[in-house]
N, C-alpha and C positions, 0 to 999 in steps of 0.2 A: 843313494841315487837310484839304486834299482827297485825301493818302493815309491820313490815318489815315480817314475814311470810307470808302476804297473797302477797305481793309484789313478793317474792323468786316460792309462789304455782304456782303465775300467768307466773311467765317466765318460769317454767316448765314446765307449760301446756303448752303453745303457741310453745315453740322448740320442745314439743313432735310433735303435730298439724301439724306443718311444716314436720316434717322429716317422720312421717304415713303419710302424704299427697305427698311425694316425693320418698316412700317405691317402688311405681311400675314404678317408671323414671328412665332410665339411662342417665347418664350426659354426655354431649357431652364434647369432648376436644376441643378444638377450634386448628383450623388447618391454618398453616400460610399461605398463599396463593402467588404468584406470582404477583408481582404490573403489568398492564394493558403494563406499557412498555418492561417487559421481558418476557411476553408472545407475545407481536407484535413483540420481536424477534425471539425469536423461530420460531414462527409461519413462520417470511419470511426469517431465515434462512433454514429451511425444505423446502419450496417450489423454493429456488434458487438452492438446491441442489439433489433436485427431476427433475429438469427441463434438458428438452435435449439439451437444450442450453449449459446450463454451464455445462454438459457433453463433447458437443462436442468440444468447445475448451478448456477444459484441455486434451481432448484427443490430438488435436491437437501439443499443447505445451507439453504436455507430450512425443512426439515421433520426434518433433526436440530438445528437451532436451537430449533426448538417442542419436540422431545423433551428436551434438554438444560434448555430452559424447568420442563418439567414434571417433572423427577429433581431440579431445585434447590426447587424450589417445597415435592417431597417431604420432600427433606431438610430442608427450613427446618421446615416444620410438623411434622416430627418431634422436631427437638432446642428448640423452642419447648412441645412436649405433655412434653419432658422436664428442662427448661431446663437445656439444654446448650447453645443458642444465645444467641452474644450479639447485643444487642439495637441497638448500635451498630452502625452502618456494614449493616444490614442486606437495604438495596438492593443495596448490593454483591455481597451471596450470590447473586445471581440469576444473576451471570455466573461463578463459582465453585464454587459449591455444588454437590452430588449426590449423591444416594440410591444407586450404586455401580449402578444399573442402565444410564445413558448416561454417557458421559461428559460434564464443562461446556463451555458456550456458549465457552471460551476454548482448550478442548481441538480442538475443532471445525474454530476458526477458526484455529489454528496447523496441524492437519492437513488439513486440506480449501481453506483459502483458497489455498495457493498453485497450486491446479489451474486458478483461475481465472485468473492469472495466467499460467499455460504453454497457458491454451488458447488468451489473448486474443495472446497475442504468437508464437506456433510458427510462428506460417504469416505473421507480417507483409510479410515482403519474398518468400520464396521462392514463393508463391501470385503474387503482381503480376509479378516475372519471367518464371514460366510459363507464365502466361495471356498475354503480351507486352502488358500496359500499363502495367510498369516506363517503360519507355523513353518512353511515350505522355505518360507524366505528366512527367518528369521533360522533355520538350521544350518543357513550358508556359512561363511566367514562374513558376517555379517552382524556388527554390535546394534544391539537393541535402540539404542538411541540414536545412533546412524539411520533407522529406518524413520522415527518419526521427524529428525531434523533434514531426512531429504525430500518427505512429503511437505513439508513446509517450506525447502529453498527453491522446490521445483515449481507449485505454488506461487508465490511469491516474484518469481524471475517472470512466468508469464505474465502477471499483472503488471511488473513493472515495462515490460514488450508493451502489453495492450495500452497502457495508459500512457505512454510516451509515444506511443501510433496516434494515439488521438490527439492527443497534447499538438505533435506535431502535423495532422491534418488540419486542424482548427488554423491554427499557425501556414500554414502552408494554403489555405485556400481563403485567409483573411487578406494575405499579402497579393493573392491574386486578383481578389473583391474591390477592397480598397483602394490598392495600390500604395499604400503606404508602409516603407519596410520598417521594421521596428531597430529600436537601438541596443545599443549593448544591454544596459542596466533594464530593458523589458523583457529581453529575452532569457536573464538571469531569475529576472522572478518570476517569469514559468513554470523553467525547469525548478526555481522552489517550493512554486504552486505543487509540479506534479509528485513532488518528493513525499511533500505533505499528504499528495492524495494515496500516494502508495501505503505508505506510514498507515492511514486512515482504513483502506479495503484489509492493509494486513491482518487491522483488531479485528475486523469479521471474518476473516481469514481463520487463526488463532480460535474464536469463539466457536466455528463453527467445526473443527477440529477438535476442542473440546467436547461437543457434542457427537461426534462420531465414535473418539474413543467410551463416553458413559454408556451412551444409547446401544443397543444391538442391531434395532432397526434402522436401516435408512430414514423412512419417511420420519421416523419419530425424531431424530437429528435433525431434518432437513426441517420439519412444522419448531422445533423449537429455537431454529437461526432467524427462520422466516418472522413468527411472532415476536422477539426482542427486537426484531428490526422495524418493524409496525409498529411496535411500543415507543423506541427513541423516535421516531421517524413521523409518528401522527400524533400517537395519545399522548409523549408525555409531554409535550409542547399544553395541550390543553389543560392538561393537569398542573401545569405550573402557571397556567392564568386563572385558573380556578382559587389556589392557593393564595395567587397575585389579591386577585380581587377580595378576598375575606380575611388578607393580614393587612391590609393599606393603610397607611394610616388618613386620618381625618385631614383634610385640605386647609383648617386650619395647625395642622404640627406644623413645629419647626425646621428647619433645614437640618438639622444633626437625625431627627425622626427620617426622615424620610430618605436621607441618604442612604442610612443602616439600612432600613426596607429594599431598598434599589439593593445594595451590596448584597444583603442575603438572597434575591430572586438573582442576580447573579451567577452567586456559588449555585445555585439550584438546577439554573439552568446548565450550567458547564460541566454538571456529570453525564451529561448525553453527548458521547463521542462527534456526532453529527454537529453539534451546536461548537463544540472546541474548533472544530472542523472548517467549520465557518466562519468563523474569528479571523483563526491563520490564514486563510487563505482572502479575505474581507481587507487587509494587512497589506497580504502579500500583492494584490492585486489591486489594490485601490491606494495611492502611496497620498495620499491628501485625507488616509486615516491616521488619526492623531493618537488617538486614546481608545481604550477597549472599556472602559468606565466611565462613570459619573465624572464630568468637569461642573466646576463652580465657575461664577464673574470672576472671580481672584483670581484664577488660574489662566483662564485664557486673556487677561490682560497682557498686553505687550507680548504675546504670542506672534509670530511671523507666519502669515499665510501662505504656507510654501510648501510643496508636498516635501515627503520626509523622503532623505534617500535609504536607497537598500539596505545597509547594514541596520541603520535604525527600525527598518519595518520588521526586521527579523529579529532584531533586539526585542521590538514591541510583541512578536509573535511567538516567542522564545515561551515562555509558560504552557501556551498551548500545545507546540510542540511537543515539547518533553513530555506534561501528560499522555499524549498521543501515544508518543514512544513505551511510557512505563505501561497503557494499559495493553499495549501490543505483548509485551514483555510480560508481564503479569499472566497473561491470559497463554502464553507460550512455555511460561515455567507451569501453570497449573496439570496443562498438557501431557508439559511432559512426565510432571510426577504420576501422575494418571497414569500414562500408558507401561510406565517402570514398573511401577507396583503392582501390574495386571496379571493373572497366571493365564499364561498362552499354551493351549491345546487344540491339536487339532481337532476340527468341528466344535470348536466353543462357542 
């Protein structure tokens, strides 16, 4: 009896002790903090959005977007005063459509979005090296690969901001133009369209982050995004009608000749991101496209002329896709073994 009381005095001494001894403390709460990787993107989403750079060409595209706005708007109210427009799906013409004076809002964003792309990634790693706060960053609590996949999400978020602003300007001042509000399954393939365009600026995203990790120099990055992009973008289109025209076969072959010729220019043509590009979104926005190939008389017998609905347009654009995605990815793993294998010193 007399040690379990002195046992019971002794614990209430010792928690009195503690708790007078912790009477003039205030307890902190512990505060969750942001892991090392979501603060490196903030951090370079702020600064790619701060910059006069990626200012000036969303300005850019921002104001052949309104033009492009205004050549469809023409063309619509022109073959509506002659009814030559159908009256279906006619939200859609907004992104499509034109009076031959600009080109469309789709044309735009296949030529012009990947600039944003090679501008936001040229200089990601080789600017941090030369300035020497490679090194500075990279001695933080901070994993090596956490740097180059937040220069890529932060990246990548802004595009997806910019092109869903536009996406939805177009949208928003086509319903004010027109007046005609668009329906469920149009607004669906928009937002597919813009998925696909994000997907699309990624790959040059990715490529030209490749090129910042090889290169030391800026400019030498930035002239080697700019020229692949010239290349898919002008020359290789001519170079595949060049090929076109000296593989053709003779006007007397048969249909089995000539179809194979058709299929191989094709594949030829579908290794330029741009032309994939164009397909899926050709698909996603024109739903009265049937086929992305050669049809014969045999096949379109007993076909029903009826636009396809959405699951099937994305069914039909699903190959494009994917590519898209694998050469985003591709070009994302090159990256980053690239920058893995690199020996980081300061001033390197």
């Amino acid at each position: 009896m007399n040690a379990a009381t002195a046992f019971n005095n002794g614990f209430w001494k010792k928690l009195a002790g503690r708790i007078s001894g912790r009477s003039g403390q205030t307890q902190e709460i512990p505060r969750r903090g942001y892991s090392p990787f979501w603060v490196l993107v903030r951090k370079e989403f702020g600064d790619h959005l701060r910059s006069w750079r990626f200012t000036i060409l969303i300005g850019i595209i921002t104001l052949a977007c309104i033009g492009s706005i205004y050549a469809a708007v023409t063309a619509i109210q022109a073959g509506v005063k002659s009814q030559q427009t159908d009256s279906s799906f006619l939200f859609l013409q907004m992104f499509t459509a034109s009076d031959g004076s600009l080109p469309t809002f789709v044309t735009f964003v296949s030529f012009l979005g990947p600039l944003i792309g090679i501008a936001l990634g040229f200089d990601a790693v080789n600017t941090e090296r030369s300035k020497g706060t490679l090194s500075r960053l990279l001695s933080q609590p901070l994993y090596r690969d956490d740097f180059i996949l937040a220069k890529f999400t932060a990246s990548l978020l802004l595009i997806s901001v910019a092109l869903f602003s536009l996406g939805l300007l177009v949208m928003g001042l086509g319903l004010f133009v027109i007046g005609y509000p668009p329906t469920p399954e149009e607004v669906l393939r928009v937002l597919c369209f813009l998925i696909a365009a994000i997907v699309y600026v990624g790959f040059w995203l990715n490529l030209s982050i490749i090129f910042s990790i090889r290169f030391r120099q800026t400019a030498t990055s930035a002239l080697s995004g700019i020229a692949i992009w010239l290349f898919f973008s002008v020359f290789y289109s001519m170079i595949i009608g060049l090929i076109d025209k000296a593989t053709a076969p003779a006007d007397s072959a048969g249909i089995g000749a000539q179809l194979s010729h058709f299929n191989w220019m094709l594949l030829l043509n579908r290794i330029s991101p741009s032309y994939l590009f164009s397909e899926a979104t050709s698909t996603l926005l024109m739903p009265g496209v049937r086929s992305l190939g050669p049809l014969t008389t045999e096949q379109v017998v007993g076909a029903i002329a009826s636009p396809l609905p959405l699951l099937q347009s994305i069914l039909l654009s699903w190959p494009q896709l994917i590519c898209l995605i694998a050469e985003t990815a591709i070009c994302f793993a090159v990256s980053y073994v690239l920058f893995m294998r690199q020996e980081i010193r300061s001033r390197s």
